[in-house]
C-alpha positions in Angstrom: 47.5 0.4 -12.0 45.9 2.8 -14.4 44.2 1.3 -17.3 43.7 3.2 -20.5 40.8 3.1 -22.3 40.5 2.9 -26.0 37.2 3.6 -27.0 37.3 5.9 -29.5 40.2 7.9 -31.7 40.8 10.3 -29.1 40.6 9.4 -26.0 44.4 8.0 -25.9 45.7 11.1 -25.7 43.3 13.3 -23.6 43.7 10.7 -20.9 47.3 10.3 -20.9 47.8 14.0 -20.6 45.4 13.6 -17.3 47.1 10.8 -15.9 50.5 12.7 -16.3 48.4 15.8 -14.5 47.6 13.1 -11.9 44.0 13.0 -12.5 42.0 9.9 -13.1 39.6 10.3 -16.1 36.9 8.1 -16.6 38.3 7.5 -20.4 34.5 7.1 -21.8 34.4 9.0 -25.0 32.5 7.2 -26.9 31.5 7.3 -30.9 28.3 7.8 -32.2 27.8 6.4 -36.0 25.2 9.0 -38.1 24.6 9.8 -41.8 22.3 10.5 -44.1 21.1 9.5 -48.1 19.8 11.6 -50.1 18.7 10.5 -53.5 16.5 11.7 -56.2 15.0 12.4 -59.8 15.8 15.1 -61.8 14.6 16.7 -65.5 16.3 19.2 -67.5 15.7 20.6 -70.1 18.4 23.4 -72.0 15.8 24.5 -74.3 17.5 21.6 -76.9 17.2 18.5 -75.5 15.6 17.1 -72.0 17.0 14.5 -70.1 15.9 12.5 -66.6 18.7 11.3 -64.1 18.7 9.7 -60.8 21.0 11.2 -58.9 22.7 12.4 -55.3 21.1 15.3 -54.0 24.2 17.7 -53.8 22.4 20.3 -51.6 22.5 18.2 -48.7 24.8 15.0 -49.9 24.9 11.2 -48.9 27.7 11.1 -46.3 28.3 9.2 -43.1 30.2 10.3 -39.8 32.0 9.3 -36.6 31.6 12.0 -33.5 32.2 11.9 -29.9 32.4 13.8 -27.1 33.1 13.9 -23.0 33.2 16.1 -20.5 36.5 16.5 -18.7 35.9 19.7 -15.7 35.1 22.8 -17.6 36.9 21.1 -21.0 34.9 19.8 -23.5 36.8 17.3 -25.6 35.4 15.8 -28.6 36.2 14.8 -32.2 33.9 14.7 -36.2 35.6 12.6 -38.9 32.6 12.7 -42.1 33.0 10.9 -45.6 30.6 12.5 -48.5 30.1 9.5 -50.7 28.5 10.4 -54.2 27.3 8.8 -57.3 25.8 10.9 -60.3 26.4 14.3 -57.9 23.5 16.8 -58.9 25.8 19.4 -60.1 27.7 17.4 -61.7 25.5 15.6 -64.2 25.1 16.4 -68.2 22.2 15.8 -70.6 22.8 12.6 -73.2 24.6 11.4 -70.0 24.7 7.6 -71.1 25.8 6.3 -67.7 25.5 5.9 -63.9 28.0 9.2 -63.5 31.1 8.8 -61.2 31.3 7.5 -57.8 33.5 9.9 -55.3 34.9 9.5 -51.7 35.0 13.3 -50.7 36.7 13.8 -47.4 34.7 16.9 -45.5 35.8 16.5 -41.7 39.1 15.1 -39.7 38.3 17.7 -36.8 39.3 17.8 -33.1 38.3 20.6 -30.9 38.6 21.7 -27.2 35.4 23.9 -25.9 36.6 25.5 -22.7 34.7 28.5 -20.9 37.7 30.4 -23.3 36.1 29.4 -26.5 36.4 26.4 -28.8 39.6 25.6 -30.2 39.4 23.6 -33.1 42.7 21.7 -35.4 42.2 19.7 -38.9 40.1 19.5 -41.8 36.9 21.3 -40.9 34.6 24.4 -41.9 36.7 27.8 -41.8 35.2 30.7 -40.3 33.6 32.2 -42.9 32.3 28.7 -44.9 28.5 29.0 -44.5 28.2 32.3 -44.0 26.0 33.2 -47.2 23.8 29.9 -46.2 22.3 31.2 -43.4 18.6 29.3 -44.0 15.5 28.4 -41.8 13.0 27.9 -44.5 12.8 24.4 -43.9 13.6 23.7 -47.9 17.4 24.0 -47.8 17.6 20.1 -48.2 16.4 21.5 -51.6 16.7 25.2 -52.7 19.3 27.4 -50.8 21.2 29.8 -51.9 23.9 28.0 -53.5 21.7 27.5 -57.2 24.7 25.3 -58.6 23.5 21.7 -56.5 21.0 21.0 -59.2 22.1 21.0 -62.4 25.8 23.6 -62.1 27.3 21.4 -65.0 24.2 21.7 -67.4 25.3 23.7 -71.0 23.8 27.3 -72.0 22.4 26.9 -75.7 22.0 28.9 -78.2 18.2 29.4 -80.1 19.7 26.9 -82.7 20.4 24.1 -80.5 24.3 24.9 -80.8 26.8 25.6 -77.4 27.0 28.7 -76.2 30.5 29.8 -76.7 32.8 31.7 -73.8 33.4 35.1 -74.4 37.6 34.7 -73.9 39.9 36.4 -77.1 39.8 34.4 -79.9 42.9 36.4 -81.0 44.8 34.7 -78.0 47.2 31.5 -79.7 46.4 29.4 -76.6 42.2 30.0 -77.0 40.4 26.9 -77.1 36.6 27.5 -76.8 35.1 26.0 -73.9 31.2 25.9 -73.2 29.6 27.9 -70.3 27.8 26.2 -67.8 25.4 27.2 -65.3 28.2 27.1 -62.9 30.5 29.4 -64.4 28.5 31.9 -64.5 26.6 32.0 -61.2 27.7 30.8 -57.1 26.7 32.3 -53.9 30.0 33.8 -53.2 30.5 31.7 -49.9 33.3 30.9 -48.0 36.0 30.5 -50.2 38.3 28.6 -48.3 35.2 26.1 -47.7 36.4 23.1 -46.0 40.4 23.2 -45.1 42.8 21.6 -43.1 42.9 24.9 -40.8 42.9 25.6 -37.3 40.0 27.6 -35.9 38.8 29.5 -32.7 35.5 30.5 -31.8 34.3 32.5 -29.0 32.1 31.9 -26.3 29.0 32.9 -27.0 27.6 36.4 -26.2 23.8 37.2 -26.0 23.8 35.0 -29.5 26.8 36.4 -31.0 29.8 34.5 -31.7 33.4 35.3 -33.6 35.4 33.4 -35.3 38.5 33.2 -36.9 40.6 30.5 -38.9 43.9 29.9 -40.7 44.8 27.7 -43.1 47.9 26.1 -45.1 48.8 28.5 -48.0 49.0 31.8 -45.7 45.0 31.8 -46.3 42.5 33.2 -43.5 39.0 34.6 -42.9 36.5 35.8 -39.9 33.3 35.9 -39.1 30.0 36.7 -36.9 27.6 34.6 -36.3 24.2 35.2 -34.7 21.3 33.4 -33.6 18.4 34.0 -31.3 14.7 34.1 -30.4 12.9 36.9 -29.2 9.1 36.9 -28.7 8.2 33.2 -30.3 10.5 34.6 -33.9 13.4 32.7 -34.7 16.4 35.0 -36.0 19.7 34.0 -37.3 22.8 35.6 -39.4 26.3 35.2 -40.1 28.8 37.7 -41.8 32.2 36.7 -43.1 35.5 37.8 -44.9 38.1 35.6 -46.2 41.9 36.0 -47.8 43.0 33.5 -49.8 46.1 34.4 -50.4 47.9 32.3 -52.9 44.9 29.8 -53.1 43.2 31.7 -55.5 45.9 33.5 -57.5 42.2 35.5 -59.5 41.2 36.8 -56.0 41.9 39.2 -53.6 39.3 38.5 -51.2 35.6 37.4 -50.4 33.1 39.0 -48.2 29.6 38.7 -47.5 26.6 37.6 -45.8 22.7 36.1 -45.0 20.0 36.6 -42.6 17.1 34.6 -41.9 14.2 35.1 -40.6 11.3 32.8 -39.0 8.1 34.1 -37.7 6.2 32.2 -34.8 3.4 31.8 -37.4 5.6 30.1 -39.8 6.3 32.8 -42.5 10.0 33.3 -43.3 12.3 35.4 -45.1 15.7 34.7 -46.1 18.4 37.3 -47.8 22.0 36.8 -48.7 24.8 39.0 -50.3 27.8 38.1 -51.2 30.9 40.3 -53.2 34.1 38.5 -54.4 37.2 41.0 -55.4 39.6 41.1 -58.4 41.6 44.0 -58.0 44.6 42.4 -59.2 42.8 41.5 -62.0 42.1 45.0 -63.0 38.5 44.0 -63.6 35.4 44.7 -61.8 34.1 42.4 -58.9 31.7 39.7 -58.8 28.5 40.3 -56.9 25.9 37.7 -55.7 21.9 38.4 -54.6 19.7 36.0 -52.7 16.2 36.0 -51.4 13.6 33.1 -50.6 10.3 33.8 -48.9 8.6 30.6 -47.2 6.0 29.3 -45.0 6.3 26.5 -42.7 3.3 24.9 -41.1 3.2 21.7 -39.0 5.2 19.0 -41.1 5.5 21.4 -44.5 7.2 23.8 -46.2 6.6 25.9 -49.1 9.5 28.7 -50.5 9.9 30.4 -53.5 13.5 31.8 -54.3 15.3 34.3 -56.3 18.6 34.6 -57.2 20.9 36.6 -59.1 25.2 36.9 -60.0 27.0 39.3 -61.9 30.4 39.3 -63.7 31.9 35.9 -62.2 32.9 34.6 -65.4 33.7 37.9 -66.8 32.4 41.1 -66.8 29.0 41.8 -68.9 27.8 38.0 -68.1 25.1 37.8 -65.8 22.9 34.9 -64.5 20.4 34.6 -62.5 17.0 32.0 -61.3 13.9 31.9 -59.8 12.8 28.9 -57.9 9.6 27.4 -56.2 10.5 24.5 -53.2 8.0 21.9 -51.0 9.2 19.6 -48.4 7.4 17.4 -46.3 8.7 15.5 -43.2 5.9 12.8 -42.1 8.8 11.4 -39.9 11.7 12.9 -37.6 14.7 11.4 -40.0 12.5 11.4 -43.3 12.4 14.6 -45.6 10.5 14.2 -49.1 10.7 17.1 -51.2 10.3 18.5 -54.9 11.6 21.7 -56.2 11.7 23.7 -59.6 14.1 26.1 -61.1 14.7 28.3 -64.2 17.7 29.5 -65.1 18.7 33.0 -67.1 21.8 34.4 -68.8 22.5 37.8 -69.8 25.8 37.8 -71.8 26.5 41.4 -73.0 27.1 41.3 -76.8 25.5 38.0 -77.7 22.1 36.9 -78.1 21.3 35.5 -74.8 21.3 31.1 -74.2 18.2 29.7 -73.6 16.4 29.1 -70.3 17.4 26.0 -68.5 14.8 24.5 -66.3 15.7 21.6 -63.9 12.7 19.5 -61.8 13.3 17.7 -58.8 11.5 15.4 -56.3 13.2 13.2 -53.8 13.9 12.2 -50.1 16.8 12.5 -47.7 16.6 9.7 -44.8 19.1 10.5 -42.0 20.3 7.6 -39.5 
């Protein structure tokens, strides 16, 4: 008799569709418990008021996840369930903030894949194709600083020189206005992968002298592609991705998102890291949005150092314009320990107003990984 084993989540039914094939699998997928927290102390200041939180490092968040994997022949069979679990997110905090800030569960993976000397074949809640494709980042400060500026401080308020909100730019002849306050989020992002993570299904192909395509579809009638490159040629380090997503009806504002990043690590630790990203509105009748990215860094035994710029034009609407510079260290004394600090200024350029105040966020912290 044929016992079943029932290690982990999905081992029942690889095996049983091997016994029914008459093969006797050893049935020894096991899980493998990992996570990380990442916690730390920020300033801003909105050129009003200052403020200090404690709070989750939304660069790289707290979260904790279940994976496992086994070899069946030439079929790799394995499975990633991951839970982000946040208090007082980084993006999401706001100056007089008289509390601990919410607490969120935030499902990012219920993935099962098949890697076969076909490609990978992956079904559930996962990245698309295209989702990290303008994050492409071997500085060693992306627990920090990457290209995606919102993670510290997205939610803090432009100002005015008097102190008051700055005011959105929308018709104030329109009977439905109400004025709403931009934030540092709603007028800059890195453009990438709209579709993020999604219940989808995905295939990837095998790889090819470092190049790999892939391809998704997801509920909605929404899909993207992508390349994906990395490689090392004479001690340098060299990676790149390039993706294009349809949203279809998940973005009613949107007819499409393309862009991309490269990276670059030299064997004697210098760096250089470029993204670009463009997000359509042709339906719209209004110009797109455009994203630019750079960091140069230097990495040297257990540090590094990068300093970033960054800039997006006409996401809110046309004629506003943000953009940052930013200055990164992190230090990793031990394999699962990263302690790092990091310090940002934000600009606005709003075409027909005086232009907000510079925000400037401070951070220092550490992300411990088990």
């Amino acid at each position: 008799m044929k016992q079943v084993c029932a290690k982990t989540l999905l081992v029942g039914a690889v095996c049983a569709a091997m016994l029914f094939a008459g093969i006797n699998p050893a049935c020894a997928l096991e899980a493998k418990v990992s996570g990380q927290i990442n916690q730390m102390v920020m300033y801003a200041d909105d050129g009003d008021q200052s403020d200090v939180f404690i709070t989750d490092n939304d660069a790289s968040s707290t979260r904790v996840r279940i994976t496992g994997s086994e070899q069946f022949g030439q079929v790799k069979a394995g499975m990633q369930f991951e839970i982000e679990a946040q208090r007082n997110a980084s993006n999401a905090v706001f100056i007089d903030q008289d509390d601990d800030g919410d607490f969120e569960w935030n499902d990012r993976w219920f993935n099962v894949y098949f890697d076969t000397r076909f490609g990978k074949f992956e079904i559930g809640k996962g990245d698309t194709a295209s989702n990290g494709t303008l994050e492409v980042d071997l500085s060693g400060t992306a627990v920090v600083t990457y290209s995606d500026i919102n993670t510290t401080g997205g939610s803090l308020i432009w100002k005015n020189d008097n102190g008051a909100e700055f005011l959105d730019i929308a018709d104030p002849t329109d009977p439905d206005y109400e004025p709403e306050y931009l934030t540092i989020s709603d007028t800059r992002s890195n453009l990438d992968g709209i579709l993020s993570r999604s219940e989808r299904i995905r295939y990837n192909t095998p790889n090819f002298a470092g190049f790999t395509l892939a391809t998704s579809a997801a509920n909605g009638g929404a899909w993207d592609a992508a390349l994906w490159y990395a490689g090392e040629f004479s001690g340098n380090k060299l990676a790149a991705a390039f993706g294009y997503a349809n949203p279809q009806g998940r973005a009613d504002t949107t007819d499409g998102q393309w862009g991309g990043s490269v990276s670059w690590l030299m064997p004697f630790g210098l760096n250089l890291t470029v993204a670009y990203g463009q997000r359509d509105y042709e339906a719209s009748g209004r110009d797109e949005a455009v994203t630019y990215y750079g960091k140069l860094g230097y990495t040297f035994d257990i540090h590094a150092f990068s300093i970033e710029y960054g800039e997006t034009t006409d996401l809110f609407a046309e004629g506003v314009d943000s953009s940052n510079y930013g200055a990164a260290y992190v230090v990793k004394p031990w394999k699962p320990i990263e302690l790092y600090a990091a310090y940002r200024i934000y600009m606005a350029d709003v075409d027909g107003f005086d232009d907000p105040d510079d925000i400037h966020v401070a951070v220092a912290g550490t992300r411990i990984k088990f």
